[in-house]
VOGU-3710 file (C-alpha; in Angstrom, 3 decimals, decimal comma):
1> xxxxxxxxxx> 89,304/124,082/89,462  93,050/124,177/90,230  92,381/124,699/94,059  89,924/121,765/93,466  92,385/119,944/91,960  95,094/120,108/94,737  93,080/119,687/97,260  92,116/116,296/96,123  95,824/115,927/94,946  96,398/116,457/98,705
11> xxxxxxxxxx> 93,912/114,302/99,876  95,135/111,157/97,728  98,836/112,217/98,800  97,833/111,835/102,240  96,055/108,806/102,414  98,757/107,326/100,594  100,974/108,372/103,468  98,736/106,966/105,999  98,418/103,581/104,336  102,102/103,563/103,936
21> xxxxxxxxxx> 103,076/104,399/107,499  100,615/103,047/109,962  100,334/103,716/113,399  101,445/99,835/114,202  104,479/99,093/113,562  106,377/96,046/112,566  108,376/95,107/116,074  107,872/90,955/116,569  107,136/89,799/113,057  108,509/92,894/110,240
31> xxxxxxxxxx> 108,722/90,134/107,395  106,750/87,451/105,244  109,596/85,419/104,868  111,708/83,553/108,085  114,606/81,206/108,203  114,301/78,100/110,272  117,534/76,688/112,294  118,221/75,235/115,693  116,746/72,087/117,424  119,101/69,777/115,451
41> xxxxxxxxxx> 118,706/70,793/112,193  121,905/70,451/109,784  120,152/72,394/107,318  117,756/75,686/107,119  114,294/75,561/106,702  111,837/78,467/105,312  108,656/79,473/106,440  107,151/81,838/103,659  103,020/83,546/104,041  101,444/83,604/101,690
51> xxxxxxxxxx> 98,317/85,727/100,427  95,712/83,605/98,134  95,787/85,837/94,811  97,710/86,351/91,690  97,719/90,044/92,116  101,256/90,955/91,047  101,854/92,996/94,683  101,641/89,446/96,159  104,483/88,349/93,976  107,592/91,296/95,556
61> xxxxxxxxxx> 109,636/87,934/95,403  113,757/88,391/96,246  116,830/86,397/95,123  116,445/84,840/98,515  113,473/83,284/98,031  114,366/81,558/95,360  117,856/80,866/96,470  115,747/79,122/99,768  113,666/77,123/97,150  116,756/75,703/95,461
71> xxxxxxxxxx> 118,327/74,946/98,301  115,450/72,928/100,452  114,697/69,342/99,899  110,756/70,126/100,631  108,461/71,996/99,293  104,801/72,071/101,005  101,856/74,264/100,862  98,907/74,026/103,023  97,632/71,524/101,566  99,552/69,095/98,528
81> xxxxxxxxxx> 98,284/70,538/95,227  98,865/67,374/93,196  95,941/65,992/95,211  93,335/68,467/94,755  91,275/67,470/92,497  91,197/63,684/93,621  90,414/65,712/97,127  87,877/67,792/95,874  85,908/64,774/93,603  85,867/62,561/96,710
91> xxxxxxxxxx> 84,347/65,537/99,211  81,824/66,396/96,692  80,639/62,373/96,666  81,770/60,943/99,205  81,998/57,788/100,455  78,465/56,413/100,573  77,514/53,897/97,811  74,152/55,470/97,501  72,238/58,638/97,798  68,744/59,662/98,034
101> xxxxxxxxxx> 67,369/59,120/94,552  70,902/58,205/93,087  72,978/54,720/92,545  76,659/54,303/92,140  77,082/53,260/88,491  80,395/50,255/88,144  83,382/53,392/87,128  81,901/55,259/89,890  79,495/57,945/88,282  76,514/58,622/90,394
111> xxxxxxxxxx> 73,333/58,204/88,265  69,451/59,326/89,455  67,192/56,476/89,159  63,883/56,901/86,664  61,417/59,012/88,278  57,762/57,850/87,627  56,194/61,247/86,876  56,028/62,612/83,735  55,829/66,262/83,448  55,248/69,035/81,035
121> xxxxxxxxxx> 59,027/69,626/79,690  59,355/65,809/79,877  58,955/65,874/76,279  60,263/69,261/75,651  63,435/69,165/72,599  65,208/71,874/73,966  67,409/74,212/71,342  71,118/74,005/71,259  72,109/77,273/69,689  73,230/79,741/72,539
131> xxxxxxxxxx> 74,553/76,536/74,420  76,554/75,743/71,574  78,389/79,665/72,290  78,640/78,581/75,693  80,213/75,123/75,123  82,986/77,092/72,816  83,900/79,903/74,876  83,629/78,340/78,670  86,272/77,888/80,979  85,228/76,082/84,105
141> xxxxxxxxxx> 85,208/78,064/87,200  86,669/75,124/89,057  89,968/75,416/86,355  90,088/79,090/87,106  90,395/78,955/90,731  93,077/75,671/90,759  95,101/76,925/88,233  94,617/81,275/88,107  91,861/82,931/89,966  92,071/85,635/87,335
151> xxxxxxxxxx> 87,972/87,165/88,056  88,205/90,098/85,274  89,304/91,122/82,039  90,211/94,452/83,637  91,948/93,300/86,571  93,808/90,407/84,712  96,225/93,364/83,159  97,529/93,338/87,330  98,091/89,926/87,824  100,418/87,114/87,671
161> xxxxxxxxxx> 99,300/83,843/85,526  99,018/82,184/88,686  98,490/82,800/92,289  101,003/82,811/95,016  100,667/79,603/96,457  100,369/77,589/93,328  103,477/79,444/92,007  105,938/78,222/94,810  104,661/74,614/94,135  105,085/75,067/90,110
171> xxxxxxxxxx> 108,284/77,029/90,945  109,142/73,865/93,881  107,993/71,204/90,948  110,360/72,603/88,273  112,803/72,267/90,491  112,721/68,634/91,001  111,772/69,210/94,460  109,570/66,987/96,827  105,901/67,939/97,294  103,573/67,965/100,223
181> xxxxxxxxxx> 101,507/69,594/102,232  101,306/70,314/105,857  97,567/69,793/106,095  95,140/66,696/104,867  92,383/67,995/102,354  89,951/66,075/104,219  90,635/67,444/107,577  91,154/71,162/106,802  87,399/70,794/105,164  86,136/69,088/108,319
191> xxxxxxxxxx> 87,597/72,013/110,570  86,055/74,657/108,276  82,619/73,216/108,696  83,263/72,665/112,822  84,360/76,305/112,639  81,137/76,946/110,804  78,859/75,224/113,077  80,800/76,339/116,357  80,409/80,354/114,826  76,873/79,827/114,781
201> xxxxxxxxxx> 75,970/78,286/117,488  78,437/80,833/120,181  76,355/82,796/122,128  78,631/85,487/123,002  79,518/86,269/119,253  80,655/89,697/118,313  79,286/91,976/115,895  81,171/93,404/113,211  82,771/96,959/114,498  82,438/99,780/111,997
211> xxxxxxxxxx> 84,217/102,268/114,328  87,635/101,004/114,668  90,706/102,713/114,086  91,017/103,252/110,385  94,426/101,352/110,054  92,902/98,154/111,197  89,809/98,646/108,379  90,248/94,897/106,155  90,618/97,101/102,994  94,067/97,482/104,800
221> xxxxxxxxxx> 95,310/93,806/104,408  96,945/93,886/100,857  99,282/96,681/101,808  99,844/95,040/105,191  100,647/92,004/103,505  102,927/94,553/100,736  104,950/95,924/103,603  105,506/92,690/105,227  104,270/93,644/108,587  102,604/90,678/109,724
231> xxxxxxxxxx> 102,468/92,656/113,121  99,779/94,603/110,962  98,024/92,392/109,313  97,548/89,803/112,769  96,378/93,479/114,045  93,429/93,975/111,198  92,217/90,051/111,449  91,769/90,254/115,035  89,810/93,705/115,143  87,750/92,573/112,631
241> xxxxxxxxxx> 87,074/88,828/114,083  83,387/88,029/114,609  83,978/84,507/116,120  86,311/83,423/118,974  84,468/79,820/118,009  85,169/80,235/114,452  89,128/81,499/115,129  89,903/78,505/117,195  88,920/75,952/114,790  89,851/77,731/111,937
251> xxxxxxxxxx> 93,259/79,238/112,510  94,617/78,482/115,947  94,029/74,485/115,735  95,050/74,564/112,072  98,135/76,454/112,948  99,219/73,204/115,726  98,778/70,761/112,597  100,813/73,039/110,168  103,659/73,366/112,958  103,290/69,586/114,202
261> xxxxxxxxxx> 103,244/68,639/110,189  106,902/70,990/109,731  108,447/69,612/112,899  107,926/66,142/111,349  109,121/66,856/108,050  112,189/68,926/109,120  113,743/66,057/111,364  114,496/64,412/108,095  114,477/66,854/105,212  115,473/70,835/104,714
271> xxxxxxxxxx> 112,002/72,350/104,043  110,628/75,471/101,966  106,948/75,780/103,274  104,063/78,676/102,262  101,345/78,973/104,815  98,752/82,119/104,324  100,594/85,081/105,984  97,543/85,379/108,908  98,948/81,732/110,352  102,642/83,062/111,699
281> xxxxxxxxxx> 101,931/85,702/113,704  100,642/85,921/117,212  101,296/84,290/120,257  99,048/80,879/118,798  100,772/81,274/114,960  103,153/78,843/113,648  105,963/80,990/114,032  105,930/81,002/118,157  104,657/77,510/117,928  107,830/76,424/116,124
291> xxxxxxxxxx> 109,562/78,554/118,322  108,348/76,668/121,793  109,525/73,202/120,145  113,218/74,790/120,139  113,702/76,179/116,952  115,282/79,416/116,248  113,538/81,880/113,557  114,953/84,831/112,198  113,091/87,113/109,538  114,318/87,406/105,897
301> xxxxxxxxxx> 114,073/90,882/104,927  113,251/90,980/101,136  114,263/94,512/99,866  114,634/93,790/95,832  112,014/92,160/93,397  114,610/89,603/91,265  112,980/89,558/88,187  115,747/87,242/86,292  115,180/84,498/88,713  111,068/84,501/87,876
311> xxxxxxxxxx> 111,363/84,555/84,130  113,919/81,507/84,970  111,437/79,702/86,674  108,746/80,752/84,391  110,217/79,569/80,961  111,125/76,042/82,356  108,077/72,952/82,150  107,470/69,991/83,942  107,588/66,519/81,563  104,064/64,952/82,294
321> xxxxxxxxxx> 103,270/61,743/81,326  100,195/60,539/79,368  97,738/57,535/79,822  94,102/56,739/78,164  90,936/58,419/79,470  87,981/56,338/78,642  84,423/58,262/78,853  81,843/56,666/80,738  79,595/55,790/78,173  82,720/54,555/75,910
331> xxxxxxxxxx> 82,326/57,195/73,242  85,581/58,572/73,731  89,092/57,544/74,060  92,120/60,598/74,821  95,089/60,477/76,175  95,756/62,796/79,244  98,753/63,543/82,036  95,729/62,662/84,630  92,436/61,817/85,028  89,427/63,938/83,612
341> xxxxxxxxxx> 87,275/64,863/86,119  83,218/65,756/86,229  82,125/69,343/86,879  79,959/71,787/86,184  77,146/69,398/84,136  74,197/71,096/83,322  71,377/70,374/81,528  72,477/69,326/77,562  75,851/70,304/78,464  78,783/67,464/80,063
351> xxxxxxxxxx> 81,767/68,418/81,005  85,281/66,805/81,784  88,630/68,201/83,130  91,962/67,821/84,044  94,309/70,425/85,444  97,693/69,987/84,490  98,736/71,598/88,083  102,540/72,401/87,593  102,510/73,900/84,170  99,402/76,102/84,537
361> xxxxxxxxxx> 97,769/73,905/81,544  94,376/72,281/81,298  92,618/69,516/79,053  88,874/69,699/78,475  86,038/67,453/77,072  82,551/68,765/76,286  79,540/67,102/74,965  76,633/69,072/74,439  73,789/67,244/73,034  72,191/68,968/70,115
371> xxxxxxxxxx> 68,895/66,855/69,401  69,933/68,036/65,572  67,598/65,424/63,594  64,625/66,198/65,531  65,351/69,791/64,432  65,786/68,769/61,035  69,335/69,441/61,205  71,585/66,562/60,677  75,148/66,950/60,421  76,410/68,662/57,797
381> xxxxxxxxxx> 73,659/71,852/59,185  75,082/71,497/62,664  78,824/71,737/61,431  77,673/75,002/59,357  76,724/76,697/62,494  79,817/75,592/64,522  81,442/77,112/61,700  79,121/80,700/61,885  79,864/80,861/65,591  83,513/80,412/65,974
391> xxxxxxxxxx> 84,832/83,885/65,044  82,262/85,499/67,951  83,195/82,550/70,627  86,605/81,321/70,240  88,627/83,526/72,794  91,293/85,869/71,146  92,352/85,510/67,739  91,854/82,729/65,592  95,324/82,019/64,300  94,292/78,640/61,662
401> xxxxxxxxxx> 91,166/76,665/61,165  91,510/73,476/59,208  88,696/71,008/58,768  88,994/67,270/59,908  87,532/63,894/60,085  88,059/61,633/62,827  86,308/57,892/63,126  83,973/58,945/60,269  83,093/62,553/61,950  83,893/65,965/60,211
411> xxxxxxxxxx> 85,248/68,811/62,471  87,396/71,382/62,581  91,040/71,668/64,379  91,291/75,326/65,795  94,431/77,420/67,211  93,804/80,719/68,936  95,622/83,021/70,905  93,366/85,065/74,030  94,242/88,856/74,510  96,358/87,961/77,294
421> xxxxxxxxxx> 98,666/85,760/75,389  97,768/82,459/76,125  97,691/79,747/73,093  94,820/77,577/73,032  93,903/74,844/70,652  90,296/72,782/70,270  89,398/69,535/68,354  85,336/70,036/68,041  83,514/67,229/66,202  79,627/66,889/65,102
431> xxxxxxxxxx> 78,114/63,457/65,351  74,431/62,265/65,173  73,473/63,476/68,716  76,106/65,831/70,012  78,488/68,818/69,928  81,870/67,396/71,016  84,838/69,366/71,864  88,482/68,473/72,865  90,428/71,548/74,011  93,773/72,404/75,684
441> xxxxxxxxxx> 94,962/75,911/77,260  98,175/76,792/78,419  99,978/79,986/79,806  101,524/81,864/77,354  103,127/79,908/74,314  103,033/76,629/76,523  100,715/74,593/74,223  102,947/76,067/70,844  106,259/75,136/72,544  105,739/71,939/73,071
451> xxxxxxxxxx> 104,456/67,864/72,365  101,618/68,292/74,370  99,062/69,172/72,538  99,556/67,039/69,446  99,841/64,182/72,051  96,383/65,074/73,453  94,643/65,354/69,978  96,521/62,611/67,821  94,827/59,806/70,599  91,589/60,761/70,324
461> xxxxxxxxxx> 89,395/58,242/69,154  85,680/57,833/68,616  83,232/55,312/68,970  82,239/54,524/65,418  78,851/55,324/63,663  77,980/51,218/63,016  75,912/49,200/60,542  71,887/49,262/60,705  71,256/46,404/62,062  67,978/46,407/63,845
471> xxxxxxxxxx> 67,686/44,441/67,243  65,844/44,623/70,389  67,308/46,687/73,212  66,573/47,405/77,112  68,213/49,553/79,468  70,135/47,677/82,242  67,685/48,434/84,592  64,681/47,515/82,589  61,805/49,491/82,261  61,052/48,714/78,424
481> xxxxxxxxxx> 62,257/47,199/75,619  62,104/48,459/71,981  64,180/48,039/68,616  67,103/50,126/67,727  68,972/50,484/64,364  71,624/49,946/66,578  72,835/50,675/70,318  70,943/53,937/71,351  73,514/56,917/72,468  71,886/57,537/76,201
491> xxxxxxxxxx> 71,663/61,287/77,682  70,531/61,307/81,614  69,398/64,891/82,289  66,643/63,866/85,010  64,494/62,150/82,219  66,526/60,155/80,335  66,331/59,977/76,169  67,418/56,566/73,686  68,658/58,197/70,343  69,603/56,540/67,130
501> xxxx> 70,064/56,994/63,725  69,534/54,820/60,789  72,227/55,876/58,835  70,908/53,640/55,800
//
């Protein structure tokens, strides 16, 4: 067993070795981080790569980095992260005013027309129970990957609360800095397809190569990237390329609008910029493209982590201002540092978001429609099972639990605290027809700390239950007319159901 023992003691040892001292060295590019000077500049730029994650070896950041950040007027990532999710709602529509078996509602919702067949679970009254866990516990996987991309419980214990990227704009925003990006949204997503289509169609693509050197394997890129020897890493992506097509589009084209987009910006304005780390190197990466327009680069060698400058940067918070979020059907009125956006609807459950990009905080709306009186469960027996579920479903520990009314609606106002520190606060309220629940989540004590989440739930305001009062009422598309105690609350999940309650 001991001979056992060493030998894979040995093993390990070497392998570490190997990993740690490839056979390619660092000789043209040995660091992530480069100064910028020369070509008429009166002050330094910085050219940082980055790597995508919020693994903590991303984050071996020195005093110089943040003494660069400080000192540049500009702060830019690929792409401007204050636009995101503006960017991302208008690629998932688009620009078209209709689609096939859809119309463009007046506040810009896309709705499916009536369908004239009638089938089976047409008339089915689905149960709300396990959706009701699901509405409590959720967190979008849109939120995660603009705000964290944390993926496990087991893996969050090694990573930062953000990822690279997003922390040098948070860090940049904190600052007072000026954001950008040196990409459009629109554009980079265009190229990606183009690469796409270009990959597939290129007759003379490569196949994968599973007998390569065993430095250049892709499980080496993380301690490429942790050694700084972009030499390395440009090494591994191009040994393990499948697609000249793809590479041109993708990187080499992208890397002439990020060096074109920094040329521009630097004329007028010192400029801290993070690119991914696999766009400087080579003879067609930003750093020799910058190079050929006259500028001078010289490497930054980072050899110390500065932890007193990130717990600095971490404790400080960006003042966001507030204004009125309306929901579509006019149920709901919140106020919110930006607007709530539509993802990740499906079937009796609606959701609405905002990601509060510089402080790592998020506001959330979700309706899930219960169908409660058709189950012979009207309020009051809906709130009791909010109430059973919230120990098994509300992340963390439930730190208070007090029981409100808002607009004539009982609830409960909830504080909890997840495992990995993070406070978290919901506003969930029964009506007639739905489960609805206002929530905010911060990093760490952000939501405690400060105004922000009293702000969010002291505006909310529902639609009031009115008077009986019995009247005849269409859709505004026709179809059929009938009599309501009072406007019917409308759910569209491919059929569409008219509920209402005569309260009297």
């Amino acid at each position: 067993m001991k001979k056992l023992f060493f030998a894979v003691l040995l093993v390990s040892i070497s392998q570490l070795v190997s990993a740690q001292s490839p056979k390619i060295k660092a000789k043209k590019y040995p660091s992530l981080f480069w100064e910028i000077t020369g070509n008429g500049l009166k002050k330094p730029s910085y050219l940082f790569g980055t790597m995508h994650v919020s693994s903590k070896m991303a984050f071996f950041l020195s005093d110089s980095f943040y003494i660069a950040l400080k000192q540049a007027d500009v702060v830019s990532l690929e792409t401007n992260p204050e636009s995101w999710q503006a960017d991302m709602d208008k690629y998932d529509l688009g620009n078209n005013d209709y689609t096939d078996g859809m119309y463009r509602s007046a506040d810009g919702e896309y709705i499916s027309y009536p369908q004239d067949y009638l089938y089976k679970s047409s008339l089915a009254i689905d149960r709300y129970d396990k959706l009701m866990e699901q509405a409590l516990y959720m967190q979008p996987s849109v939120i995660n990957n603009l705000l964290y991309r944390n993926y496990s419980s087991y893996s969050s214990d090694f990573e930062e609360d953000t990822y690279l990227d997003l922390y040098i704009y948070q860090t940049g925003k904190k600052l007072g800095k000026q954001i950008t990006g040196v990409e459009q949204y629109g554009e980079s997503m265009r190229l990606m397809m183009e690469a796409n289509s270009d990959a597939a169609s290129e007759k003379n693509r490569r196949s994968r190569s599973y007998d390569i050197d065993d430095d250049l394997r892709p499980g080496n890129l993380q301690e490429a990237y942790r050694s700084g020897n972009l030499d390395w890493l440009d090494s591994i992506n191009k040994a393990n390329s499948e697609s000249e097509a793809f590479d041109a589009k993708f990187i080499y084209r992208r890397n002439e609008i990020q060096a074109n987009s920094m040329d521009s910006i630097m004329k007028h304005s010192s400029l801290f910029v993070g690119v991914g780390a696999a766009h400087l190197p080579g003879d067609k990466g930003v750093i020799e493209l910058l190079r050929k327009k006259g500028y001078t680069l010289r490497p930054i060698m980072m050899r110390k982590r500065d932890y007193k400058q990130k717990e600095m940067a971490d404790r400080m918070r960006v003042p966001v201002k507030f204004s009125g979020q309306t929901s579509t059907d006019g149920f709901y009125k919140v106020n919110v540092p930006g607007k709530l956006y539509s993802y990740g609807n499906s079937g009796l459950i609606r959701q609405s978001q905002y990601a509060d990009m510089a402080n790592g905080s998020y506001y959330m709306v979700t309706r899930l429609k219960t169908e409660g009186l058709f189950w012979g469960e009207p309020e009051e027996g809906v709130l009791k099972k909010v109430d059973s579920m919230l120990y098994e479903n509300v992340p963390g520990k439930i730190l208070s639990k007090i029981s409100i009314t808002k607009n004539g609606y009982k609830g409960f106002d909830i504080t909890n605290k997840t495992r990995r520190g993070d406070w978290q606060r919901y506003n969930i309220f029964v009506t007639p027809f739905e489960l609805v629940i206002f929530k905010i989540s911060g990093t760490g004590e952000y939501i405690r700390t400060g105004e922000e989440a009293n702000r969010f739930f002291g505006s909310i305001q529902l639609k009031e239950p009115g008077e009986t009062r019995w009247s005849v009422w269409q859709p505004v598309y026709g179809g059929f007319r009938a009599a309501f105690p009072h406007a019917p609350f409308v759910f569209i999940n491919g059929e569409r159901e008219y509920e209402a309650a005569d309260r009297s």
